[in-house]
N, CA, C and O of each residue as an XYZ file, in Angstrom:
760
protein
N      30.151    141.463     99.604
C      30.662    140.264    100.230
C      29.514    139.521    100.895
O      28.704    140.070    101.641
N      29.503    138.152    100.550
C      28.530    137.310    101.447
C      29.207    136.253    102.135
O      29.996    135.468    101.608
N      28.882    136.267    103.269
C      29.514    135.393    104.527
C      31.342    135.376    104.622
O      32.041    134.474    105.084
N      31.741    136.556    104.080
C      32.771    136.626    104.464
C      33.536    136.449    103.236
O      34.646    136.920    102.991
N      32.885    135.791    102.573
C      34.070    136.072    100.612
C      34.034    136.864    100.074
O      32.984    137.374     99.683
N      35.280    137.328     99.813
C      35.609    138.641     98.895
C      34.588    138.246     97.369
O      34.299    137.098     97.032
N      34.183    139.488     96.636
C      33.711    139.224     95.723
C      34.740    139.156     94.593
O      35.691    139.910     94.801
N      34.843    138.160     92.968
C      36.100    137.936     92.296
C      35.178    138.451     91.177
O      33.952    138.507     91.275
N      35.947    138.848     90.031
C      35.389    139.161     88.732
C      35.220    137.686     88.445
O      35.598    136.586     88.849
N      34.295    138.366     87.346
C      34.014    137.292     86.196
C      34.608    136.277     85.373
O      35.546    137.013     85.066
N      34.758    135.660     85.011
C      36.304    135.143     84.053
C      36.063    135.713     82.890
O      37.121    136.125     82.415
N      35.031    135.954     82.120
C      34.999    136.692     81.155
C      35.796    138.300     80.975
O      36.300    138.907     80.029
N      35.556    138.614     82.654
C      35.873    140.031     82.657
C      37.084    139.908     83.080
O      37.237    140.974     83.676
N      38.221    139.234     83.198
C      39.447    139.305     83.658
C      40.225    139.460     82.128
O      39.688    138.914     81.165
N      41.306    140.103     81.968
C      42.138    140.272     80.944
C      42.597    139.102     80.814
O      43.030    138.427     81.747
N      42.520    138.607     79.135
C      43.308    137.464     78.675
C      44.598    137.127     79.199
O      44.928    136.025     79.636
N      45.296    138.151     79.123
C      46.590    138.202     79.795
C      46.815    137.651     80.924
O      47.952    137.216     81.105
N      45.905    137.523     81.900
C      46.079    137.187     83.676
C      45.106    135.616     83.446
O      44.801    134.880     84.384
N      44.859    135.445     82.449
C      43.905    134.321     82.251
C      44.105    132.962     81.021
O      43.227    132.254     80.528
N      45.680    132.952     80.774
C      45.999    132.485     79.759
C      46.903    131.709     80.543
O      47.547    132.305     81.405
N      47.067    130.433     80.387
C      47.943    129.368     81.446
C      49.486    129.202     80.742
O      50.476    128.832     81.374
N      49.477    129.511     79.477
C      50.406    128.884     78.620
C      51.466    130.356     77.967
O      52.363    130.324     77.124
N      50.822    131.734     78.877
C      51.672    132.839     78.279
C      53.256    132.316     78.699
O      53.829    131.569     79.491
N      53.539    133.304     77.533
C      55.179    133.277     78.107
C      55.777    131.802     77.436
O      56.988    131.874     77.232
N      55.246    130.658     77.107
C      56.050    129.614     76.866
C      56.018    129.484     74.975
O      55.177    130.133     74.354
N      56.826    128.761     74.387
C      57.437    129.202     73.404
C      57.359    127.699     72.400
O      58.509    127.267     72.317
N      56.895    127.274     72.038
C      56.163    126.329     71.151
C      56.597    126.089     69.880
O      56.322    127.039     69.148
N      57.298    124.992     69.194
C      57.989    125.295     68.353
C      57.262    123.814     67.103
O      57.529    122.635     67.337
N      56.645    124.113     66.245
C      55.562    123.524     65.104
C      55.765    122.882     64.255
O      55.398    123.204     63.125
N      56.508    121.599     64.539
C      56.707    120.887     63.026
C      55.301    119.952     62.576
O      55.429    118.765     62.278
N      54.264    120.483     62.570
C      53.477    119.247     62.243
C      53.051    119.853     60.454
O      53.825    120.283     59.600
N      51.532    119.659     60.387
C      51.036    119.710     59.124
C      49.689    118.409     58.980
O      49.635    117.215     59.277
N      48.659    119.466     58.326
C      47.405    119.202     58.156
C      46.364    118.745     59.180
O      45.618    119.719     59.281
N      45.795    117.522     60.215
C      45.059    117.937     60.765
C      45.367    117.588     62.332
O      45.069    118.482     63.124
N      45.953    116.340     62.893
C      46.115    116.401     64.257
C      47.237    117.305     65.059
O      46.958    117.694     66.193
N      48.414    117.613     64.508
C      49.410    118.526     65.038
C      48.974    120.110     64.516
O      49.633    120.961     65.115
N      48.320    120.490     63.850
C      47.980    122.045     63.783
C      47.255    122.013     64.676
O      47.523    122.738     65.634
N      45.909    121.066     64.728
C      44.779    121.291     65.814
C      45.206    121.339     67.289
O      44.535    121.940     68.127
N      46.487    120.607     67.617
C      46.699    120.477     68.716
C      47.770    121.447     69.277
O      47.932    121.661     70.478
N      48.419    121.958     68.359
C      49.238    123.532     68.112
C      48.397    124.691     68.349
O      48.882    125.544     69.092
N      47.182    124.914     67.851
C      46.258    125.794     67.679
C      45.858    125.877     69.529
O      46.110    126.826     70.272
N      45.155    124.520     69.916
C      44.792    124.493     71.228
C      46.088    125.328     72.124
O      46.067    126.166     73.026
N      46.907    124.810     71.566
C      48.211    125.750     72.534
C      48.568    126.978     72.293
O      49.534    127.451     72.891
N      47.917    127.650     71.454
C      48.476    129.007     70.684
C      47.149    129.409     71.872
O      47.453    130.027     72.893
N      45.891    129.049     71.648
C      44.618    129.764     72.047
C      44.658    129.840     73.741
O      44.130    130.744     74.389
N      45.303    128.842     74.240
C      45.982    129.085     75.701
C      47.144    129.595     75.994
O      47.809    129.114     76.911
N      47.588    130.677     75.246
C      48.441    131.633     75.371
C      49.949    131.762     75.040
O      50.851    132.591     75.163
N      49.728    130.338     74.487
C      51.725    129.808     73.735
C      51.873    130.837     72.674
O      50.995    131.339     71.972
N      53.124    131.049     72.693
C      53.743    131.224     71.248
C      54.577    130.282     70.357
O      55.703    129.786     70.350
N      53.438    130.285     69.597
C      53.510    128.924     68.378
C      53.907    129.112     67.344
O      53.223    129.500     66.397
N      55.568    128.778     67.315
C      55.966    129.290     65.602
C      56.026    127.834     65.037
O      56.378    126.692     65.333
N      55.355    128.726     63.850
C      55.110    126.936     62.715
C      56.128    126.760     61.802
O      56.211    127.697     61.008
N      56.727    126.098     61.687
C      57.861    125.797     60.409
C      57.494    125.101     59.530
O      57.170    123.933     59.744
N      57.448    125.807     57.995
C      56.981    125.239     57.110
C      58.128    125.215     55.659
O      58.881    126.161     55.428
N      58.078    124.207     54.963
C      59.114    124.435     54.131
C      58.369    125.478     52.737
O      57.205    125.787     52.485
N      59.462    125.735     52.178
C      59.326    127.133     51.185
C      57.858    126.430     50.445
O      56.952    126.965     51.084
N      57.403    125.767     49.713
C      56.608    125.196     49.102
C      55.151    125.346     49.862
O      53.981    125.246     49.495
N      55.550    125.522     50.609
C      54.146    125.163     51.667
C      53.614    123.913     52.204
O      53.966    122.784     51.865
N      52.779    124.205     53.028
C      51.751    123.126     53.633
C      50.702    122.856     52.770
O      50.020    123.784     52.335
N      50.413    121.324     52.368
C      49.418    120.434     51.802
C      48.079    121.341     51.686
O      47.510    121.734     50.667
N      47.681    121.595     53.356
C      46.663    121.993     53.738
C      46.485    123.505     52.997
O      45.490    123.787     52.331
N      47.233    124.115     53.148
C      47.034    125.485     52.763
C      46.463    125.907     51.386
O      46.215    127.081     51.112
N      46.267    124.845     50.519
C      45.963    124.752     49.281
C      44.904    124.242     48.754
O      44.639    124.204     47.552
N      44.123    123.742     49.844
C      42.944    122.796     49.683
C      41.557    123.329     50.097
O      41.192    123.700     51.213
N      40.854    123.279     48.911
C      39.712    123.808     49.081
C      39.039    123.263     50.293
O      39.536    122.304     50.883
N      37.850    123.866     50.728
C      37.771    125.697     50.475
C      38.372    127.003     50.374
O      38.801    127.188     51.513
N      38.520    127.528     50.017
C      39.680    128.556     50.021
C      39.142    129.842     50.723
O      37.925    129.900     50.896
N      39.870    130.811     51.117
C      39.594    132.303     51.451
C      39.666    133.200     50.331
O      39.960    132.555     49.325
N      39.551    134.144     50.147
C      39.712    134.937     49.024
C      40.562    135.125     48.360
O      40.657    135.307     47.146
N      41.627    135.068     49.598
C      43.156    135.285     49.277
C      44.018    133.997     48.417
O      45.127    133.944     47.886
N      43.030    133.141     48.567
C      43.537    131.477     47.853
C      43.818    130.389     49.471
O      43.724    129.165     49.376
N      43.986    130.727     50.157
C      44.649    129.850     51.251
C      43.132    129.238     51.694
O      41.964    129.604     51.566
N      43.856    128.074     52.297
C      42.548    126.891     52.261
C      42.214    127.320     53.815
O      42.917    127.808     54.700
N      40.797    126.915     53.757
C      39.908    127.828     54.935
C      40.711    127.286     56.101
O      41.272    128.073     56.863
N      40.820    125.447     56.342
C      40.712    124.777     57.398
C      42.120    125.193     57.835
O      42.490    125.542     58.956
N      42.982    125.052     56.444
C      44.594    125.747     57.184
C      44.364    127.307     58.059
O      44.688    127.365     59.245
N      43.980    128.111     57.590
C      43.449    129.419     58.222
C      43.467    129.084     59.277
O      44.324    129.300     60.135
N      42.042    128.227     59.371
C      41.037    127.756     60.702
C      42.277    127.645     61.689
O      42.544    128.439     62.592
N      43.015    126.441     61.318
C      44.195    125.544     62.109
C      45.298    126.241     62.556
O      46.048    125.732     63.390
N      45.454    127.130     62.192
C      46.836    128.170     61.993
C      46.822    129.180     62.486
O      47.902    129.749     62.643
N      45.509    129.860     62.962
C      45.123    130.916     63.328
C      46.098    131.055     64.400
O      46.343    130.087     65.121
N      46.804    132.426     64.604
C      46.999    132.786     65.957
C      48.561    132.408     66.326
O      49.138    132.747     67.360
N      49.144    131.588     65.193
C      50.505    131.021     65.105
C      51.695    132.256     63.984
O      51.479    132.928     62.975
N      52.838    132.040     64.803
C      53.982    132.845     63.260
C      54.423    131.187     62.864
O      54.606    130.127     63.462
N      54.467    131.796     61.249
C      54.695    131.155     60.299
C      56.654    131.188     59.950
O      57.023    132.353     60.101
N      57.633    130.436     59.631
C      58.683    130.687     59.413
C      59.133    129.641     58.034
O      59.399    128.471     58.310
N      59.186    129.952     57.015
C      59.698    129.216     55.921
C      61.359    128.814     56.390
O      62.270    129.579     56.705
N      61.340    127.344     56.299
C      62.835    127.022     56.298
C      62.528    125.643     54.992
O      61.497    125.063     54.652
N      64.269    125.505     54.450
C      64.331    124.455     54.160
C      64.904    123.263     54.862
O      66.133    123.281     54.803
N      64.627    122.678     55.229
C      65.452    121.492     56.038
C      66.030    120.354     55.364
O      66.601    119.372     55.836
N      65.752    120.697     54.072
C      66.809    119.388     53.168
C      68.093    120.357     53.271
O      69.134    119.744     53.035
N      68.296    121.935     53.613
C      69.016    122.413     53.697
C      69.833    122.862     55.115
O      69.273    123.311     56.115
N      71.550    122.592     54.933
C      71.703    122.834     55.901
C      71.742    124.261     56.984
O      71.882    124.315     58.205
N      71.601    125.068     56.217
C      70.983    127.021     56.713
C      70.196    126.561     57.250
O      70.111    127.024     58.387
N      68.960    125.256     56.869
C      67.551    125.433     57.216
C      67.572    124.811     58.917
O      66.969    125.093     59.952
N      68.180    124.241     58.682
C      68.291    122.978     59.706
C      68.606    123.533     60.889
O      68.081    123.279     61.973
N      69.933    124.698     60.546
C      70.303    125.312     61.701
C      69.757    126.694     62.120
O      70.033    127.313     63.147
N      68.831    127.094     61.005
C      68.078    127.995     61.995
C      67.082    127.262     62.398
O      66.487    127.978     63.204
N      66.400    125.999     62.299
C      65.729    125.307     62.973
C      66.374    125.093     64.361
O      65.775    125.489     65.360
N      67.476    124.529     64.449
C      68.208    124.688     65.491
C      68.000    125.867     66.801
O      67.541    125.727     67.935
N      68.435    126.802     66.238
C      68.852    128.280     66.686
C      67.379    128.373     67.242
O      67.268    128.712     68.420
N      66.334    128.130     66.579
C      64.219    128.494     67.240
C      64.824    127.473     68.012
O      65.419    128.040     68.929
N      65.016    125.813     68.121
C      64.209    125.242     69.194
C      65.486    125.258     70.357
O      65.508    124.411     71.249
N      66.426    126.206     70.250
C      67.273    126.796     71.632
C      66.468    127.670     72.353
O      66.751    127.716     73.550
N      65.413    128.485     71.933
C      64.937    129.267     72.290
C      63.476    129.042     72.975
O      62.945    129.768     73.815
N      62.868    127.607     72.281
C      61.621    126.898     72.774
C      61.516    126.574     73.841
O      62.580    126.443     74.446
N      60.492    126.344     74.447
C      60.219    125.947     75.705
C      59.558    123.760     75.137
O      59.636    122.686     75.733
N      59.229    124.012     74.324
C      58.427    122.726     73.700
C      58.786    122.667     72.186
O      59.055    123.623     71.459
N      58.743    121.525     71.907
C      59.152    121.052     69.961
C      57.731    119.922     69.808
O      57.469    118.978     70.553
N      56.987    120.377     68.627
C      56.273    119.150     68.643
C      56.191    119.166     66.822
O      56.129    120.130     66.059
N      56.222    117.574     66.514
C      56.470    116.636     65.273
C      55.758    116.089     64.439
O      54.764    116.444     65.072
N      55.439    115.686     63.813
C      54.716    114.826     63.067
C      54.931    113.934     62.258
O      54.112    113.054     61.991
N      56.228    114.053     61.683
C      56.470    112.732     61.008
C      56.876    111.472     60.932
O      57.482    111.237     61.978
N      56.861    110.422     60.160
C      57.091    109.070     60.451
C      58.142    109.602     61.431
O      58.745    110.672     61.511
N      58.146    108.243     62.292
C      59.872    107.988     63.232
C      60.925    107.950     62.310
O      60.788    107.386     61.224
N      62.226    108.639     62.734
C      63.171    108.878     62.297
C      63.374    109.792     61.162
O      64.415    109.849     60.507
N      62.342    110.490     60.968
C      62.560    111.429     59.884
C      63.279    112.637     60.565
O      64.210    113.101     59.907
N      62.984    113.292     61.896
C      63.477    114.316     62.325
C      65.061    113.535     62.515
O      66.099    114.016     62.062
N      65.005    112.713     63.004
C      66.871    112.082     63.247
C      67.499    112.508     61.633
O      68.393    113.332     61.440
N      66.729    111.665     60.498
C      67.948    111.983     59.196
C      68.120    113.541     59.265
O      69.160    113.927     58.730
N      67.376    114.461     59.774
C      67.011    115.841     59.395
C      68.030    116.443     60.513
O      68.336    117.601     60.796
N      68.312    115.550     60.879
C      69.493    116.282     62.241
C      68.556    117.268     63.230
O      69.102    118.102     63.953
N      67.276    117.119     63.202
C      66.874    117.835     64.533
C      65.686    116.978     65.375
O      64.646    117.432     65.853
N      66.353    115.113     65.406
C      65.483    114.816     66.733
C      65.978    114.976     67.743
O      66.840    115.846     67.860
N      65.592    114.178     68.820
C      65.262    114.488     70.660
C      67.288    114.768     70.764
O      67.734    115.769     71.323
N      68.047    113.892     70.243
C      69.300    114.048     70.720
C      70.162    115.486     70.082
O      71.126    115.975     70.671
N      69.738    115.894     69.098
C      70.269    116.742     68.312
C      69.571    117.898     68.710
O      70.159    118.971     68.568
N      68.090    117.890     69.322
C      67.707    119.198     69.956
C      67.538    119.601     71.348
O      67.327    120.719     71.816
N      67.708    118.187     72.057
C      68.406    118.329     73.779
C      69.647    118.803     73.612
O      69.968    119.569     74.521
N      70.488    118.632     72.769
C      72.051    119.366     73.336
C      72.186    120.997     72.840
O      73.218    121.641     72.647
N      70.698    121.446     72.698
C      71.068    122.668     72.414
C      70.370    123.237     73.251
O      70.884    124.158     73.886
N      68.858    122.827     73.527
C      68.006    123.164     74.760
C      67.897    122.203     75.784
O      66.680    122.125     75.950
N      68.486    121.350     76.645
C      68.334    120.416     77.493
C      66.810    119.889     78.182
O      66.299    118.812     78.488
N      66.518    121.026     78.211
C      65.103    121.001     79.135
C      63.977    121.145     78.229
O      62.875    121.284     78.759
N      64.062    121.136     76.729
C      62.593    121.443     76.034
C      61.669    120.023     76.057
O      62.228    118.973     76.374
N      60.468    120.034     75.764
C      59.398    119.118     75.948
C      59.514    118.791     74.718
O      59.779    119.767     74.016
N      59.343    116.928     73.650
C      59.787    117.053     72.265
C      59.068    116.087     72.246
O      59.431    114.974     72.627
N      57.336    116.502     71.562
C      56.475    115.657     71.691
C      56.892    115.533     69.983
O      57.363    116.410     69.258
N      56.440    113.758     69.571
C      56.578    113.346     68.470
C      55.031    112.886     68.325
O      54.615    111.903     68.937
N      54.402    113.479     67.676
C      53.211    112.367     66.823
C      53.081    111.450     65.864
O      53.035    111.952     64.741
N      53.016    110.460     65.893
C      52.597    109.374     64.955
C      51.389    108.825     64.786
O      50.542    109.296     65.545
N      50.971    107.893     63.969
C      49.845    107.350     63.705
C      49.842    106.015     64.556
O      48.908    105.565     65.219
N      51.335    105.396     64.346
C      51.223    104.125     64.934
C      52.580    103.617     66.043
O      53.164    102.556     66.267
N      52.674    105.113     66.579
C      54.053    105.094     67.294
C      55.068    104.855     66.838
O      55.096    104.656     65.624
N      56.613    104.755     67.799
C      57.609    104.798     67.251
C      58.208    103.788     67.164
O      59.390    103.872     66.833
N      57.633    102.487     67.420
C      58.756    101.462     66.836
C      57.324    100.599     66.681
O      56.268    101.230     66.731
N      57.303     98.803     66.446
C      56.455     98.682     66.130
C      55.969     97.949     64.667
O      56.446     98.528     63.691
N      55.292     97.031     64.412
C      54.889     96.283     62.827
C      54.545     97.532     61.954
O      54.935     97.500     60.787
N      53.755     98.795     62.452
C      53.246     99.507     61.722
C      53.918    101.115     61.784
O      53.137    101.964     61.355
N      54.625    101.391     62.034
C      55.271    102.652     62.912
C      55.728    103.409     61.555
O      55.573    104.615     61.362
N      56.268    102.577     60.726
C      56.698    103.320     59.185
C      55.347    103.484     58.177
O      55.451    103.800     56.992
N      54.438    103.293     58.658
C      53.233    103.196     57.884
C      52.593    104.709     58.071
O      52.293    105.241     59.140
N      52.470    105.233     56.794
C      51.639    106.408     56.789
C      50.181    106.207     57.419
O      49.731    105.141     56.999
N      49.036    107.027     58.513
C      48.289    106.998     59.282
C      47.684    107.619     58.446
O      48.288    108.252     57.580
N      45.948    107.568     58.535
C      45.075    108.703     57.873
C      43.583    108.232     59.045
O      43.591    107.118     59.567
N      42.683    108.998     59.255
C      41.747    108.824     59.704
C      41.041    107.672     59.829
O      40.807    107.126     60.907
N      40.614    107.196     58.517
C      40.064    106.311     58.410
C      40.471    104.861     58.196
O      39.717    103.905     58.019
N      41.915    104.870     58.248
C      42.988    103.694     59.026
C      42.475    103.547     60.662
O      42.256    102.441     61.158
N      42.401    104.149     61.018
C      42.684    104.337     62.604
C      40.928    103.986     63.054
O      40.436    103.214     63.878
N      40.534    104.628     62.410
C      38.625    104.228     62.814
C      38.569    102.231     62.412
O      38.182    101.211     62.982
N      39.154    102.572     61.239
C      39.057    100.686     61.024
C      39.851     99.692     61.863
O      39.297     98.779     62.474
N      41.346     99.925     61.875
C      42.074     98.817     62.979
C      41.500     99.223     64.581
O      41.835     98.462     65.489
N      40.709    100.325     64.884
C      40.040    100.515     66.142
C      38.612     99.430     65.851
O      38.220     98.595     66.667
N      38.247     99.583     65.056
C      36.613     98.788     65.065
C      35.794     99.548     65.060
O      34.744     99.162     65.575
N      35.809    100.392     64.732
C      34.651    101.738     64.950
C      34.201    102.172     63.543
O      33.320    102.969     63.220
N      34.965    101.501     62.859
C      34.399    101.895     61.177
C      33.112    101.120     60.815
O      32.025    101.496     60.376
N      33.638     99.832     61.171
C      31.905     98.995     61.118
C      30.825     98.997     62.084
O      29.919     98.212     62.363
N      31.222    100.169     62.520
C      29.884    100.176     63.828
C      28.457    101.324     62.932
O      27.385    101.707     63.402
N      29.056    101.569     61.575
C      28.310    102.573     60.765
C      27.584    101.879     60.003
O      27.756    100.687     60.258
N      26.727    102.072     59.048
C      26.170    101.522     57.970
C      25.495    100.264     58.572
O      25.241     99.989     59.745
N      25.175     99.249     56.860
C      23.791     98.804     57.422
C      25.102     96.920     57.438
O      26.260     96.711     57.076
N      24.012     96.051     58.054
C      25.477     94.770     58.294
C      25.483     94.198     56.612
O      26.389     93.418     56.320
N      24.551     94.559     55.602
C      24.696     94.085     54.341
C      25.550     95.039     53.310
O      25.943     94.625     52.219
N      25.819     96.551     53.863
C      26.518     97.240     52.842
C      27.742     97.286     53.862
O      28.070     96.668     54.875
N      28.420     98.673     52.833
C      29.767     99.241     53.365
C      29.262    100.038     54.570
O      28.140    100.412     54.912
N      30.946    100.214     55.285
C      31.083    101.047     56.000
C      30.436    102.146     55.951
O      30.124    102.325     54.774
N      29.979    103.171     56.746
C      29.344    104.783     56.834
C      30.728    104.776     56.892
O      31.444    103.930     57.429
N      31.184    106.188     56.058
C      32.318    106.877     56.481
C      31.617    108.120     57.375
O      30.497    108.629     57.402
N      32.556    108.278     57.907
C      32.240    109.732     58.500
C      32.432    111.314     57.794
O      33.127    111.411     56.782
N      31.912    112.283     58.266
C      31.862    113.632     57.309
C      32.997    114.089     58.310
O      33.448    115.212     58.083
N      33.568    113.351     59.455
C      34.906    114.540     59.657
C      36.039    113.447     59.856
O      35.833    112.250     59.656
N      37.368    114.017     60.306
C      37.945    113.446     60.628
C      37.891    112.811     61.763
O      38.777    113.447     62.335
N      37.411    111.771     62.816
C      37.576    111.463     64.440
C      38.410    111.607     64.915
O      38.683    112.619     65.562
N      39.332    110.333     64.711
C      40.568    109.804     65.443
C      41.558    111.008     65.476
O      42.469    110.960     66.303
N      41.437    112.292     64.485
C      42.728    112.899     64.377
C      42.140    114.110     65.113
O      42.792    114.695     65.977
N      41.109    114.417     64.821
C      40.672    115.308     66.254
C      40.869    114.997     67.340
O      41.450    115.796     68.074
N      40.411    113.582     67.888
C      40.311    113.357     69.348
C      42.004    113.605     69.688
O      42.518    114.286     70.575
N      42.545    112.894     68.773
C      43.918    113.089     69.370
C      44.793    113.958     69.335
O      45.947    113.696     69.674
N      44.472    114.999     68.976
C      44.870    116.237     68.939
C      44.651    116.704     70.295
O      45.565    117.224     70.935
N      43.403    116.532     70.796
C      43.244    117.301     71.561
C      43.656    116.618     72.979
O      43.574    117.265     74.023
């Protein structure tokens, strides 16, 4: 002890367990490919339990080179790490309602697709408040939920250009520099 403070461990040396902000809460995964896994992942690695719902077919991502040995695409790996996986169909109605039945049990629901796709699917904000009242039901979009552009599919390099940040690359007589990663869908992930 110096001047009277107890001495504290390390944070390294404290058990994950006593050092994880997000144990215990219950996370429920509708996204797919790169800003809602990444930002799922961040919540799995702070101690959520993150079940991902994916339909029987799979995720886009999971298929896209680079691959692991096993065939599954690295970045899905990467993105996914640390999450349970649950095949449902949701064009089906079994699927829908064991979708249901997980986000009674969630503490949080988070989305990804255009607006109003979870409503036709019978599990947006009104259809999954009357089963959990109190869950958190973050929706991601590209261009929010209502809006000139809101039905418009989003991709990276949409979002770098109507920002202005696409022509801040390259030379003022050629094209754009694209970038080697995604930006906009990282930053906002996180």
């Amino acid at each position: 002890m110096t001047n009277g403070q107890a001495r504290r461990p390390c944070y390294d040396r404290v058990p994950m367990s006593q050092r994880s902000p997000l144990t215990g809460l219950v996370v429920l995964d509708f996204t797919q490919l790169l800003p809602g896994p990444f930002c799922t992942r961040l919540l799995a690695d702070l101690g959520a339990r993150v079940i991902k719902v994916e339909p029987p077919w799979g995720e886009g991502l999971s298929r896209m080179p680079p691959s692991l040995p096993d065939g599954t695409g690295a970045a899905y790996a990467a993105l996914n790490h640390g999450k349970e996986v649950v095949t449902l169909d949701l064009r089906e109605q079994a699927g829908r309602d064991a979708a249901l039945e997980l986000a009674a049990t969630a503490d949080a629901l988070i989305e990804g697709f255009r607006p109003g796709v979870m409503d036709r699917l019978g599990l947006g904000f009104a259809a999954v408040t009357a089963v959990k009242p109190d869950i958190v039901y973050c929706s991601l979009t590209g261009y929010g939920q209502d809006g000139p552009y809101a039905q418009r599919a989003g991709h990276d390099i949409n979002y770098l250009s109507l920002a202005g940040l696409l022509g801040l690359g390259g030379t003022s007589d050629g094209p754009p520099l694209l970038p080697s990663m995604q930006v906009a869908a990282s930053v906002a992930a996180a």
